[in-house]
C-alpha positions as CSV (number, residue, x, y, z in Angstrom):
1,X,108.8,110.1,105.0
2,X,109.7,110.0,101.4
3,X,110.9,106.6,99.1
4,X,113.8,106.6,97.8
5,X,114.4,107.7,94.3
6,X,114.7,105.9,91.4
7,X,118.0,107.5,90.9
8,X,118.9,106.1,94.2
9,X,118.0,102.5,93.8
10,X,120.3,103.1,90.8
11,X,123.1,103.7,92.7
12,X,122.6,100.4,94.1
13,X,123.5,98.1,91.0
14,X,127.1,98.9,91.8
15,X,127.3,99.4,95.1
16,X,130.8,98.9,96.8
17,X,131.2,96.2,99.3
18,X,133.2,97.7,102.7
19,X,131.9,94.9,105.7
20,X,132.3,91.4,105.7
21,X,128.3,91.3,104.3
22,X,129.0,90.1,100.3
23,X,124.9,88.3,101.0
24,X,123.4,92.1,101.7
25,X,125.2,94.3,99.2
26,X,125.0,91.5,96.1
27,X,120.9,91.0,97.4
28,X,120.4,94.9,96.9
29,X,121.9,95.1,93.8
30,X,120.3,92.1,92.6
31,X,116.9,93.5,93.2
32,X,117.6,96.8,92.2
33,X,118.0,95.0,88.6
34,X,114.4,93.7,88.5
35,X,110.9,96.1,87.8
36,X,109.5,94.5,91.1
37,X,112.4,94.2,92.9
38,X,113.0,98.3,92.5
39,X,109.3,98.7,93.6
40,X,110.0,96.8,97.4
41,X,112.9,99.0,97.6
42,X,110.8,101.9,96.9
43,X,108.8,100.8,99.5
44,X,110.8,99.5,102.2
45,X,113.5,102.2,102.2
46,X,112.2,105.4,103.1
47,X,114.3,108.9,103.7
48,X,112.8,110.0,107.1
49,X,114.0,114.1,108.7
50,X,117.7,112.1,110.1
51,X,118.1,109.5,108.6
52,X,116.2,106.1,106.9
53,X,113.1,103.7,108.0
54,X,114.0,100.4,106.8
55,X,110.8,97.8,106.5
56,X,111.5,94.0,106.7
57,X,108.9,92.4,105.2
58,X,109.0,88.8,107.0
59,X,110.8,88.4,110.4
60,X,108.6,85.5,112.2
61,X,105.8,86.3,109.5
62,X,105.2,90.0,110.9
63,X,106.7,93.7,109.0
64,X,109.3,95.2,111.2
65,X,110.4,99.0,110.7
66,X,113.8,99.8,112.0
67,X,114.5,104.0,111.8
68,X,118.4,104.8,111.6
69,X,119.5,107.9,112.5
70,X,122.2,109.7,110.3
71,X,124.5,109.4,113.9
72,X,124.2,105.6,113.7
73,X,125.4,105.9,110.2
74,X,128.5,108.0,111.0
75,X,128.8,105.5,113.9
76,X,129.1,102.3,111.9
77,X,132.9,102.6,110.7
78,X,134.6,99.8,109.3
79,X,137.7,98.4,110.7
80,X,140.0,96.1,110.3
81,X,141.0,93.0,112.4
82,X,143.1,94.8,115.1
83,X,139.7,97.4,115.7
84,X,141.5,100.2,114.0
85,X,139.1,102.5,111.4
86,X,140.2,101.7,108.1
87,X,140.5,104.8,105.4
88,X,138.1,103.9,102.5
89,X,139.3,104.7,98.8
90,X,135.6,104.4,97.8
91,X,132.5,106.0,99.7
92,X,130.1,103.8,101.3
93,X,126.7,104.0,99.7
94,X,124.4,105.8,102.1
95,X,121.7,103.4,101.7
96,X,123.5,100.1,102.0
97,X,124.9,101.8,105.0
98,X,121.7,102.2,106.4
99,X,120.5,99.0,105.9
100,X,123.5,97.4,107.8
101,X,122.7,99.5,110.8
102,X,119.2,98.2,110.5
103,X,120.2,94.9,110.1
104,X,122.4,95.4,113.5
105,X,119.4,96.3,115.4
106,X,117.3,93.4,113.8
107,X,119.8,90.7,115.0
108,X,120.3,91.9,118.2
109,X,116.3,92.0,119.2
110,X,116.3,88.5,117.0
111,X,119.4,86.7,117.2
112,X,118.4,83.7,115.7
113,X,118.2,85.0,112.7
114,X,121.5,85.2,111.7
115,X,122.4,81.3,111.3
116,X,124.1,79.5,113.4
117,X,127.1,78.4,110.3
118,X,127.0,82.5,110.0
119,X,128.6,82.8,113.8
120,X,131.7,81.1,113.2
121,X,133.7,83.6,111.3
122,X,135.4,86.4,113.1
123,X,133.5,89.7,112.7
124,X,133.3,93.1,114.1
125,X,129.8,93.8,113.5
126,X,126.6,91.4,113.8
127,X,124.9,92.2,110.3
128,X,128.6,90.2,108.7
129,X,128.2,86.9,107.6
130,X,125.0,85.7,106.6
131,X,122.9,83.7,104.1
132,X,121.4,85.7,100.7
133,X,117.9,83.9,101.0
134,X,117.9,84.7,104.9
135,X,118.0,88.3,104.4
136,X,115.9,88.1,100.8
137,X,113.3,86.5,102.5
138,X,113.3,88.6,105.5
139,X,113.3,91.8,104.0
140,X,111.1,91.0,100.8
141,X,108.8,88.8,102.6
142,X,108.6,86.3,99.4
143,X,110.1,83.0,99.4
144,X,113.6,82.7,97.4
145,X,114.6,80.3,94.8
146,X,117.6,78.0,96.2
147,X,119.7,76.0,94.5
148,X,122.5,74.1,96.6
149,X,122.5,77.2,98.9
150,X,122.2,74.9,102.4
151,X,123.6,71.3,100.8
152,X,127.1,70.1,101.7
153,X,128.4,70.1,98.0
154,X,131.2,72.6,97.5
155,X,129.8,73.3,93.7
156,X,127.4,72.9,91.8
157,X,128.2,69.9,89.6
158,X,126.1,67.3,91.1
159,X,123.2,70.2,89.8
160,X,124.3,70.4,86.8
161,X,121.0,70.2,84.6
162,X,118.9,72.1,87.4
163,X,122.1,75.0,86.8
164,X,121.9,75.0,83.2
165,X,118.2,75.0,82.9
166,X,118.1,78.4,85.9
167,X,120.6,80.3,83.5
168,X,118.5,79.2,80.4
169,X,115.7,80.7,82.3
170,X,117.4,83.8,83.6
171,X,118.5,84.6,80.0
172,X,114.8,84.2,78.7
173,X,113.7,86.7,82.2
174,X,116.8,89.0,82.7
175,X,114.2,90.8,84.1
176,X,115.3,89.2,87.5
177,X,116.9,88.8,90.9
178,X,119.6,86.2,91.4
179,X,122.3,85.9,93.5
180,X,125.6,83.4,93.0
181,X,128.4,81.9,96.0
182,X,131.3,80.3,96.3
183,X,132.3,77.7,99.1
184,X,135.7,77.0,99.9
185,X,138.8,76.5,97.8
186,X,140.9,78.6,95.8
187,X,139.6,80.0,92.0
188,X,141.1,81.7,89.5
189,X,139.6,85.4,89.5
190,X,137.2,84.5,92.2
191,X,136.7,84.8,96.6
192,X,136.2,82.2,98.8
193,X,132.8,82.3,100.3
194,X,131.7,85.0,98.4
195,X,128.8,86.8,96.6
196,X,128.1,87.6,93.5
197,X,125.5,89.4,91.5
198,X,124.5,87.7,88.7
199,X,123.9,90.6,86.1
200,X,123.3,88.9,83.0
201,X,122.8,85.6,80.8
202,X,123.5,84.5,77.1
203,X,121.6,81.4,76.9
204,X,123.1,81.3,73.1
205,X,127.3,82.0,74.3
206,X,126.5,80.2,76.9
207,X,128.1,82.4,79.7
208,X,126.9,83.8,82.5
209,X,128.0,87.6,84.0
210,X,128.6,88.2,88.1
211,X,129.3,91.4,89.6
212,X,131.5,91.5,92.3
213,X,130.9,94.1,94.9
214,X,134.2,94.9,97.0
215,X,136.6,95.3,93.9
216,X,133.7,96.5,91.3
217,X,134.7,94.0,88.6
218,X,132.7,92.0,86.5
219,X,132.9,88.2,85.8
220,X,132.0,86.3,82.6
221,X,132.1,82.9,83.3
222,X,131.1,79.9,81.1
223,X,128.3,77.5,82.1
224,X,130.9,74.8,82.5
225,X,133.3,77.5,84.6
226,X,130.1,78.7,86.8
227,X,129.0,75.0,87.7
228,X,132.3,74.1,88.2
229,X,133.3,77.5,90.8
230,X,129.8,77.8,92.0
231,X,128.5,76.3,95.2
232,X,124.9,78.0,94.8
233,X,122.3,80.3,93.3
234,X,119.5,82.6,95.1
235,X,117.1,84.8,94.1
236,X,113.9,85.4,91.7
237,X,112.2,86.0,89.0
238,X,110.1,89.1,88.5
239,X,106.4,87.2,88.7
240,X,107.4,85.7,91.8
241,X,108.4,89.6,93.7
242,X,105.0,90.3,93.0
C-alpha cells in the first residue's frame, strides 16, 4: 500500500461536494490546510492494488481499517430524490469518494455512530448527514474544539466573546483545522444546515473566509456577519493534531 501524495491531499482543499455530507468534504479540506492535519491524511488514506484503505483513528477507542474497492466507488452514484442517477458537471474527487464508501461500511457495522438528530433527514445513503466533530474525532482520533456545535442556539450570539477570541486565535495559527455551520433560517449568500471550511482569518479587517464545497465559492464574512449567520465552529489547531 502507498499514502497518498501530497499532490493529492492538495486536491482536497477544494474538493466539490456531490452527497448530502457538507461535515466530511469541509472536515477533509479543513485538514488538508494544516501541516499535521496533511500528515493523518498521509497516514490514514492509503492507495492499495483496487482501490483505498481508509484508517479511522477512534471508533470506541480502537483503529478501524475499511479497504474500498474501485467497484464500490463506481457503485456509489449520486441521485436525486426520485433514486434517478444524477449527471455531475464536476467530477467527484476520487478520495472523498472513497471515504464516503468507507464511512458507509463504518455505519452499518456501527450504527450508533451516526447521531440520532443526523437520522431525521431524508437521505439515500448512510454516510449523509452527520456532525463535523463526530467524523473529526473518529477518524483523527483527537478530541475536537466545539463551540455551540451540540447547544440549542441557532447562532452564535450568545458566544460572542468565545467567537471573537477563536478567530483572533485562528488568524494568529492559520496554520489550522476549523470547520463553520449554519442552523436553520434563511441567509443572504449562505445554506441552511450547512458546512463551511473556514480558510482564512484577518484578526486586523476583522473578517473571516469560508469555503463552500458544493458550488466552490468563497465567503468573506465580517465577525459581526459570522456570529450573527453562524450556529457553530469545529476543528483544531495544529499542536493539538499532534
Amino acid at each position: 500500500m502507498k499514502p497518498i501524495s501530497s499532490a493529492e491531499i492538495e486536491t482536497l482543499k477544494n474538493a466539490v461536494q456531490h452527497f448530502q455530507d457538507c461535515y466530511l468534504v469541509a472536515s477533509i479540506s479543513a485538514l488538508s490546510r494544516s501541516s499535521n492535519g496533511r500528515k493523518i491524511l498521509a497516514q490514514n488514506i492509503a492507495h492499495t492494488n483496487d482501490g483505498y484503505k481508509i484508517r479511522f483513528n477512534n471508533i470506541n477507542t480502537q483503529s478501524h481499517d475499511f479497504f474500498v474497492t474501485q467497484k464500490e466507488m463506481d457503485d456509489l452514484v449520486y441521485l436525486d430524490k426520485y433514486k434517478n442517477p444524477v449527471i455531475l458537471t464536476q467530477p467527484h474527487n476520487p478520495i472523498i469518494k472513497a471515504i464516503e464508501v468507507a464511512m458507509n461500511k463504518l455505519l452499518e457495522k456501527y450504527p450508533s455512530k451516526k447521531p440520532w438528530i443526523c437520522r431525521f433527514p431524508n437521505c439515500n445513503e448512510k454516510f449523509e448527514f452527520n456532525k463535523p466533530s463526530n467524523f473529526l474525532e473518529m477518524f483523527t482520533g483527537k478530541t475536537a474544539f466545539k463551540l455551540n456545535e451540540d447547544g440549542l442556539r441557532l447562532h452564535l450570539k450568545s458566544k460572542a466573546r468565545e467567537s471573537k477570541d477563536i478567530f483572533d486565535k485562528i488568524s494568529d495559527e492559520p496554520n489550522s483545522s476549523f470547520v463553520a455551520g449554519t442552523s436553520i433560517g434563511l441567509r443572504k449568500g449562505m445554506s441552511d444546515n450547512h458546512c463551511y471550511t473556514i480558510t482564512s482569518v484577518d484578526k486586523k479587517a476583522q473578517k473571516i473566509e469560508l469555503f463552500e464545497h458544493r458550488f466552490l465559492e468563497s465567503l468573506t464574512l465580517t465577525y459581526e456577519e459570522a456570529i450573527k449567520n453562524l450556529k457553530f465552529i469545529v476543528g483544531y489547531f495544529d499542536k493539538n493534531l499532534k
